[in-house]
C-alpha positions in Angstrom: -8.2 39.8 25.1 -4.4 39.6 24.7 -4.8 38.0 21.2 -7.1 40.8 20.3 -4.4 42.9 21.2 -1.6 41.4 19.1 -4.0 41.2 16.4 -5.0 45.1 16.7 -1.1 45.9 16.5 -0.1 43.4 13.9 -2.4 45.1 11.9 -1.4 48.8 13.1 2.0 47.8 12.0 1.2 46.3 8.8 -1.0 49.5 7.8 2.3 52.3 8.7 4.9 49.5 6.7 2.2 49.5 3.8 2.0 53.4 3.9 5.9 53.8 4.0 6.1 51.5 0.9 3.5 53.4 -1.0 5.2 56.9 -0.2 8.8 55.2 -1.1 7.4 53.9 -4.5 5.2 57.1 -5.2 8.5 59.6 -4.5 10.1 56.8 -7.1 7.6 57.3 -9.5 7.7 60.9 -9.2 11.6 61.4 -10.5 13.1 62.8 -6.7 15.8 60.8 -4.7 15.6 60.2 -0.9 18.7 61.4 1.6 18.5 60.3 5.5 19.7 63.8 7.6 22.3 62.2 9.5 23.4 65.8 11.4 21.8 69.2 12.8 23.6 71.4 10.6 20.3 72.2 8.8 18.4 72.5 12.4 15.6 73.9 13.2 14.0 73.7 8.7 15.4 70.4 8.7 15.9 68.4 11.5 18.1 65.2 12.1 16.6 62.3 11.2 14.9 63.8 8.8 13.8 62.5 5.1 14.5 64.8 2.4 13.0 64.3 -0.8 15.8 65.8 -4.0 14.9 66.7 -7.4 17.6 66.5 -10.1 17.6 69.9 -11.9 20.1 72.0 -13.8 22.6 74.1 -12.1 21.2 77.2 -13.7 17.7 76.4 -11.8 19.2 76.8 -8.4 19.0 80.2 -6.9 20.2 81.7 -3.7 18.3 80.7 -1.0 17.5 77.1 -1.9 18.7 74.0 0.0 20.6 71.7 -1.8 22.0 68.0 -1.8 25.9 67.4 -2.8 28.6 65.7 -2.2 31.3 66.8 0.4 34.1 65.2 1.7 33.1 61.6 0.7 29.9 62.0 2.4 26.0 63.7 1.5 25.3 66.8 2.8 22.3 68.8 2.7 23.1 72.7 3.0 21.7 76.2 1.9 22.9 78.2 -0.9 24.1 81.5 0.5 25.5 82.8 -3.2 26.0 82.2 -6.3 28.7 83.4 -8.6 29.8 82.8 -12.8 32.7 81.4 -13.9 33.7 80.6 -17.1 32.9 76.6 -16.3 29.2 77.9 -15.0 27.3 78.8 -11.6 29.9 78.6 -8.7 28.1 78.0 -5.4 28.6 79.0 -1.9 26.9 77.0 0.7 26.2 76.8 4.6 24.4 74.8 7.5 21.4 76.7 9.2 22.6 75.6 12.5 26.4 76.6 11.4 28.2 79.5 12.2 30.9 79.4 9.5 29.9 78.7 5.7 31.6 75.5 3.8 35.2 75.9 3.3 35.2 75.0 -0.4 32.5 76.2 -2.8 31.0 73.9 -5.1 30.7 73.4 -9.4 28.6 70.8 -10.6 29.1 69.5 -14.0 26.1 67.6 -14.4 22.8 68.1 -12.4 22.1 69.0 -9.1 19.9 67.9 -6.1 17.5 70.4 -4.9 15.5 69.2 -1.9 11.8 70.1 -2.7 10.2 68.3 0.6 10.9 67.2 4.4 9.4 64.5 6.2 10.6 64.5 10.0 11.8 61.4 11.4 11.0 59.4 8.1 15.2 59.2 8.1 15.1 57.0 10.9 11.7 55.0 10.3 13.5 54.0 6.5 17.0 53.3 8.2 15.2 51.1 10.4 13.4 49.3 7.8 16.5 48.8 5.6 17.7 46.7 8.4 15.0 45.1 9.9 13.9 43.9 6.4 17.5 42.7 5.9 17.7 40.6 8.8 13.9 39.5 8.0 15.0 38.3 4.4 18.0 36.8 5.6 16.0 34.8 8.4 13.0 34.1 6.2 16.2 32.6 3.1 17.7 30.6 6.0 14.0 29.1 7.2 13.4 28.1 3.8 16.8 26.6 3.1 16.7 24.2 6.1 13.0 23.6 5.6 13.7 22.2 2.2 16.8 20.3 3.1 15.3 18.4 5.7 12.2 17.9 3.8 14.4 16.0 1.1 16.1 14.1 3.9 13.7 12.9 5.7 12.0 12.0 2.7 14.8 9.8 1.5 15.1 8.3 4.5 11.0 7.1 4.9 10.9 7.3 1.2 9.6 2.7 0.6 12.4 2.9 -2.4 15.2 3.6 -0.2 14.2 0.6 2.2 15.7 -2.6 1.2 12.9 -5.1 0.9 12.3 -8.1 3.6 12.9 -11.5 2.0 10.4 -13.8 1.7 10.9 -17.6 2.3 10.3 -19.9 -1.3 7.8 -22.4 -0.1 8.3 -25.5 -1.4 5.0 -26.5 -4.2 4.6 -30.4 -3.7 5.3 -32.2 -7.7 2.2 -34.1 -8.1 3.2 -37.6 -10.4 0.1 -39.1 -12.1 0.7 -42.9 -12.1 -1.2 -45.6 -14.1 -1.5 -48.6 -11.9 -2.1 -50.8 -14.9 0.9 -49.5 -16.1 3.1 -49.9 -13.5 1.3 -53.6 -13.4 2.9 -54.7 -17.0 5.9 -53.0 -15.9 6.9 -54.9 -13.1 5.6 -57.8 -14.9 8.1 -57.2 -17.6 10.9 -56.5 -15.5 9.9 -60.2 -13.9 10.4 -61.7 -17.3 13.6 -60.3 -18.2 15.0 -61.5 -14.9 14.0 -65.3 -15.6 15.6 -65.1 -18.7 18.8 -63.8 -17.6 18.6 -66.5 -15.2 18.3 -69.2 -17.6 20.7 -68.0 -19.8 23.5 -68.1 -16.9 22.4 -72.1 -15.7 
């Protein structure tokens, strides 16, 4: 029963972390950036934690009324445009929080292109955050399992690796040297060596 369980909710969380991936590489696909709502400025249209899904467009497309991403005080923020005004270097906007009760202090000139946010998905902010780091520490845990795995592979195989043993020494046996002797031979032999000592014997008296 309980591994049914785990089984049931491996698979639960394998289907929403093979959804997230599909949505993340379709809103790729698709041109727009992704932002994490990290404050309730923007509360209650966009709530914190929130996912908000940017398109890239030209100043001259934004109009009053339309919430946009930017750059503000070293930070993204994600505020409504409340006017818009011409200068002589283009649209000047003037933005502000929902949930605020004064506008932004400084109004804003892009030179470039702008991020208009064209969708919301609630609480995808935090599900993404978490993923970022969970799949961090899971790379980093999965490189350092490998790494060891493969070092002490190659150590243990050096050390029960046959080549790396120094070979027993065997004793030399001794082979026996086998002499083939001709009796008859060794007969005359003697027989000569007989003579030659009577001679030398008589040659001395």
């Amino acid at each position: 029963m309980k591994k049914t369980l785990g089984n049931i909710l491996n698979l639960i969380a394998f289907a929403v972390l093979f959804s997230l991936c599909t949505i993340f590489i379709a809103i790729r696909v698709s041109g727009l950036g992704t932002f994490i709502v990290t404050g309730g400025s923007m509360e209650p249209s966009i709530h914190k934690g929130s996912l908000v899904l940017v398109q890239p467009v030209s100043p001259s497309e934004v109009k009053v009324g339309d919430v946009i991403t930017f750059q503000q005080y070293d930070q993204t923020t994600t505020h409504r445009v409340t006017a818009i005004t011409q200068s002589a270097i283009g649209p000047v906007f003037s933005t502000k929080g929902d949930a605020n009760v004064a506008a932004d202090p400084e109004d804003k000139t892009f030179t470039g292109q702008v991020g208009i946010v064209r969708g919301t998905l609630p609480v995808a902010g935090f599900l993404a955050a978490s993923m970022q780091a969970y799949w961090r520490l899971l790379l980093t845990v999965i490189a350092a399992l490998i790494f060891f795995s493969c070092a002490g592979a190659l150590v243990f195989r050096k050390e029960s690796s046959p080549a790396a043993m120094p070979k027993p020494m065997r004793p030399r046996r001794l082979q026996p040297v086998h002499v083939a002797v001709d009796p008859d031979e060794a007969w005359r032999a003697h027989l000569a060596w007989l003579e030659s000592s009577r001679r030398r014997a008589a040659l001395v008296a």
